[in-house]
N, C-alpha and C positions, 0 to 999 in steps of 0.2 A: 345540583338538586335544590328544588324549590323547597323553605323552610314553611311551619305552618302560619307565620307570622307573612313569608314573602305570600302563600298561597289567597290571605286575606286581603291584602294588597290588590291584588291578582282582582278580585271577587267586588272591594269599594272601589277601583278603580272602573273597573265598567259601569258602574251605575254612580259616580262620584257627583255627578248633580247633583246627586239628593240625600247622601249619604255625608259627604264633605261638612255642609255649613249646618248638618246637626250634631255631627259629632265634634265641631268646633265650640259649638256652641253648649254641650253636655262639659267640654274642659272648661270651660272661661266661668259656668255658674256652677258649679260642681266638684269639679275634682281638684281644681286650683284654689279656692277658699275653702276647702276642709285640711286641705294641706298647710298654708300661713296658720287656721286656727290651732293644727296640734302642734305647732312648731311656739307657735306663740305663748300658748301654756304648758310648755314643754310637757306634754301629753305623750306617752309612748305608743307605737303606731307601727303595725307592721308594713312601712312604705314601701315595701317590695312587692306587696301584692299591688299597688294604687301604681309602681313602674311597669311590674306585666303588663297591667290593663292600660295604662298609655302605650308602650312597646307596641301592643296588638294593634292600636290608633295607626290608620294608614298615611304614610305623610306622600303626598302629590310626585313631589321630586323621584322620589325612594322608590314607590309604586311603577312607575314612568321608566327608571333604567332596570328595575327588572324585567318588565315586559318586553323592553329591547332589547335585553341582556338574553332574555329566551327565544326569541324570533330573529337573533342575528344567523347570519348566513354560515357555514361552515363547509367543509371541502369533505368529499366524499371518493374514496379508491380503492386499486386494485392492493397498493400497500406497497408488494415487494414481489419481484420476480428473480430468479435463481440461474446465474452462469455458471453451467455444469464444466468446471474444468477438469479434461482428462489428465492431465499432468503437475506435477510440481513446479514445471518449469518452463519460462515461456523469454524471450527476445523482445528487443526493440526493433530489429529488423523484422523478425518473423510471428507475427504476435501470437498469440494463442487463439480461435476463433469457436464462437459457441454461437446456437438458433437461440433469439429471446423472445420473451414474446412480449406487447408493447404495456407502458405504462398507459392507464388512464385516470382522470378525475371529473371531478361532477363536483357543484357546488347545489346546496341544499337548505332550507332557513327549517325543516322539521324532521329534514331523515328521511321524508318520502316524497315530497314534493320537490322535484329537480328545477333549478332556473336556466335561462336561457343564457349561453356567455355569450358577450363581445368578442371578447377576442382570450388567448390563454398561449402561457408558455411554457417552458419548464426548466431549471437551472439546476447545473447540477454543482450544487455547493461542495463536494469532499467527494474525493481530495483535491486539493487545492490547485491550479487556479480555478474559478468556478467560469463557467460554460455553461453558454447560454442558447435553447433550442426553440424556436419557437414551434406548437403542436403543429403533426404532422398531421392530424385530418380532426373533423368532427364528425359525431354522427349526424342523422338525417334532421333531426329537428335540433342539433345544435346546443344542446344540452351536455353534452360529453367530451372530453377532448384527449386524443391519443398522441402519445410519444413513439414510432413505433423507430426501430432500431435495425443497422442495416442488415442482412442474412448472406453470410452469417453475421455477428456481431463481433469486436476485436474486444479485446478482455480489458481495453482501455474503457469498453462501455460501464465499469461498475463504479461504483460510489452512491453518496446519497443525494437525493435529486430534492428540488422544490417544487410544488405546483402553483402556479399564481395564473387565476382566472380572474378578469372583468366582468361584473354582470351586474345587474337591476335587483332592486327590491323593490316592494310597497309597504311603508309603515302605518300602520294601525291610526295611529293618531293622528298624522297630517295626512293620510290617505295620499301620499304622493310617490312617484318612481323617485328612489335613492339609489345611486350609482356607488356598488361599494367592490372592495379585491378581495378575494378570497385563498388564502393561503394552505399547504398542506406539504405532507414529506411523503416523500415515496423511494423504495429503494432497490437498488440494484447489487443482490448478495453475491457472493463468492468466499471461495476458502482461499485461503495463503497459497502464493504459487511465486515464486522467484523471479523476478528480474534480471535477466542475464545477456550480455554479448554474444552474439550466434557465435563468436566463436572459442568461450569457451569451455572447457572440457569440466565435464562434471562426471562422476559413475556414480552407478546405483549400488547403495549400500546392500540389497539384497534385490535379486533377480523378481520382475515382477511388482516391485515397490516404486513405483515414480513419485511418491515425496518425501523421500529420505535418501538425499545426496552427499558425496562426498568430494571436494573441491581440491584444489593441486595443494602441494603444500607449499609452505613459505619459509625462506632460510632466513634467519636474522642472526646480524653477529651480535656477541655477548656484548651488554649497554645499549643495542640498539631499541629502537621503536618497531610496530609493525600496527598494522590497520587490517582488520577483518572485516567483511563486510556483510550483514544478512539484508538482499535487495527483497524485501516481502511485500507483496502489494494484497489487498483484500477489504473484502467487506463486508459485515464492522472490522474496522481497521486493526491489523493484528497488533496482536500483544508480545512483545518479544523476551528470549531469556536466555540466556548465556550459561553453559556447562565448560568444564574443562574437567577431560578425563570421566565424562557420565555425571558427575556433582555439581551442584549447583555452583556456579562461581560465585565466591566471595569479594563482590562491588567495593569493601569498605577497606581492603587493604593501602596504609600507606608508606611510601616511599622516604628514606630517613632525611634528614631535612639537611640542606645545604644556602650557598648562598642563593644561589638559584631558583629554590623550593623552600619558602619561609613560611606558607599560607596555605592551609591544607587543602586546597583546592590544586595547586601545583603541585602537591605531594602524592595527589592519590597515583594511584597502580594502575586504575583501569578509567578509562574516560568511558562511558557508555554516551552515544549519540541516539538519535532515532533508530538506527538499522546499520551501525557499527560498533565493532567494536577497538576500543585504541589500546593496547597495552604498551606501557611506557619502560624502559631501563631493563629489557630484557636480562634477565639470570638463569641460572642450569635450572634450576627447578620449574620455570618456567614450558621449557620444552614438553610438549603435551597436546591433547586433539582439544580444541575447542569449537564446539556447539551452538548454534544456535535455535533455539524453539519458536516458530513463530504460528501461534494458535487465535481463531475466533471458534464465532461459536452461533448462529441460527435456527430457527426453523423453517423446513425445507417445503413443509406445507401445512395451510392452516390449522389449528386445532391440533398440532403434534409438536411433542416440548423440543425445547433446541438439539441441536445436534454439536457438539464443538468438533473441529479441523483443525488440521497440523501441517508444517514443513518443517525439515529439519536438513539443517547443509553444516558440513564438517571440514574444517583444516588444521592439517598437523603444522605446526611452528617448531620446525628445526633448526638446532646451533648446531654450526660447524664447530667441529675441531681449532682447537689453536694454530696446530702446523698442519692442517685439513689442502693448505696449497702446495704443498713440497709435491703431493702425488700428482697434480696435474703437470706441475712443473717437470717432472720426472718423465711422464709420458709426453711431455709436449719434446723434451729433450730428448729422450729414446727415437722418435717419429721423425726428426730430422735427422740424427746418426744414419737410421733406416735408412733414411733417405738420399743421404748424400752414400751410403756406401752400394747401393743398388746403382747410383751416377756412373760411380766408379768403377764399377766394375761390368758396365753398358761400354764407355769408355774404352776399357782395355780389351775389352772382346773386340771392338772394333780397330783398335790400333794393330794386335794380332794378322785379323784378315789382313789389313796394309801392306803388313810387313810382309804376308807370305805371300802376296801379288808382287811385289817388288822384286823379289829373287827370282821367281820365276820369269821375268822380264830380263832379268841379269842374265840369266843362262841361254835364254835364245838369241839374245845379241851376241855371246860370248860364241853360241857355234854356226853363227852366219862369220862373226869375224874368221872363224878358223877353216871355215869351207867345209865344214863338215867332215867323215872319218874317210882318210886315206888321200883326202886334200881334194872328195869332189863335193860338191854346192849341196845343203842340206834341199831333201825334198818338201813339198810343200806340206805333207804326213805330220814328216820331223819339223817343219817349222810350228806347225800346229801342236803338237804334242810339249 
């Protein structure tokens, strides 16, 4: 906003021909020797008013970067458009897919008078690495430039993008074409939605709710470490928060110090990363659900106040028992007994049949040697039989 001193500027500046070397010349006979004179007779003087009235005096320089301070060029857009995601939860393999509709921008030196671009790209800065698109079309007179996005779009399309347009101006005072870039931000919103490997298993904490999950749990023995992870991707970029047991986890608990842990940094209990959580020296009291929150917050359309978004993913961290291995031991020992005594007894079922084939072989030999009863030759009935 132009001040009433810049708007004066503004006003000697267009007519400084004529304006300039009188009012130069009003200080030089004028306001400069009444000034040495009350300084010189130390005359009291209220020199604040004799600074307003220079202040208001337009100086050439000063006048000159406001006018191009007002008439510089600026970037003009759509803003922000919104990936409706239906779930909490989306893959690297399988991404989540949503319709977008395209970013655009315009550069402008008044707000209504558009310029013509050379050429225009779009980068998308965050999250990181940035990627670089160059605009997918113009309009007819080349004045506007779109980003349009594939259909559907993979939920990799969000973050906050830049727009950098080439184009012309004419300055006022050299009257000539100035080639300047014109920068702007444009964004592509969404709510928090999980990052996860197709294949693993996640349930719905309550039927009907897809972003509030609950994840396998994790066995740590007692002293050990474990790693949680909340994969939240969104934008603006969420904000994350750790519960254990529904309460807010307390970040600041530390570990009692050894040689190991001398520096409270090594001592603490919990390392918080971006989108993990580390808990260190597992204890009984530890076992419990821990939480993660990860919430933004936009508006979904112009002129209506933000809306905040949530995920929420849950793992219980169980300690085994001390002698928690005796029982598989036990069963893994029972399953072999089973095993070898069902062997055993395949085995003697078969050795049985053997035996009872073999006698009966004994006794047909035994009454071919004897010739049969009354000493004639067994029939072929009796040999069968």
């Amino acid at each position: 906003m132009l001040t009433t001193s810049s708007s004066l500027f503004y006003y000697f500046n267009k007519n400084k021909n004529y304006y300039f070397p009188l009012l130069n010349l009003i200080k030089k006979l004028l306001i400069h020797p009444c000034l040495n004179y009350y300084r010189q007779n130390k005359i009291k003087f209220p020199y604040f008013l004799l600074l307003i009235l220079l202040s208001t005096f337009p100086n050439k320089n000063e006048a000159n970067n406001n006018i191009q301070r007002r008439h510089s060029p600026f970037a003009q857009g759509n803003l922000f458009v919104v990936f409706d995601a239906k779930s909490g939860r989306s893959s690297t393999q399988s991404p989540q897919m949503a319709n977008l509709s395209a970013l655009w921008c315009q550069a402008t030196s008044n707000g209504k008078d558009v310029l013509r671009i050379k050429e225009a790209r779009f980068v998308r800065v965050l999250p990181k690495p940035e990627e670089i698109h160059e605009a997918s079309r113009y309009n007819g007179a080349r004045t506007r430039a779109f980003l349009e996005f594939d259909s559907p779009a993979p939920i990799t399309s969000v973050g906050k993008y830049r727009c950098e347009i080439n184009t012309t101006t004419n300055t006022e005072e050299e009257g000539e074409e100035k080639r300047v870039t014109v920068v702007g931000n444009l964004f592509v919103n969404m709510r928090p939605v999980l990052i996860l490997n197709a294949t693993t298993r996640l349930d719905q904490v309550e039927d009907g709710n897809f972003f509030s999950w609950i994840g396998s749990a994790k066995t740590v023995p007692l002293g050990g470490d474990v790693f949680i992870e909340c994969p939240a991707i969104g934008y603006p970029l969420p904000e994350i928060r750790w519960f254990k047991d529904n309460r807010p986890l307390n970040t600041s608990v530390l570990l009692p110090p050894d040689k190991m842990r001398k520096t409270i940094s090594s001592r603490r209990k919990y390392v918080l990363t971006a989108k993990a959580l580390y808990i260190r020296n597992i204890e009984p009291n530890d076992e419990a659900t821990y939480k993660c929150l990860a919430t933004n917050s936009f508006t979904e359309e112009f002129g209506r106040p933000p809306r905040e978004f949530q995920v929420t993913l849950e793992h219980y961290v169980r300690i085994p028992l001390a002698m928690s291995w005796i029982i598989p031991l036990i069963i893994i020992i029972a399953s072999l007994l089973l095993l070898a005594l069902i062997i055993w007894g395949c085995s003697q079922k078969d050795r049985n049949k053997r035996n009872q084939y073999n006698v009966a072989q004994k006794e047909k030999k035994h009454f071919r040697a004897s010739g049969g009863e009354g000493g004639r030759p067994p029939t072929e009935d009796e040999l069968d039989d």
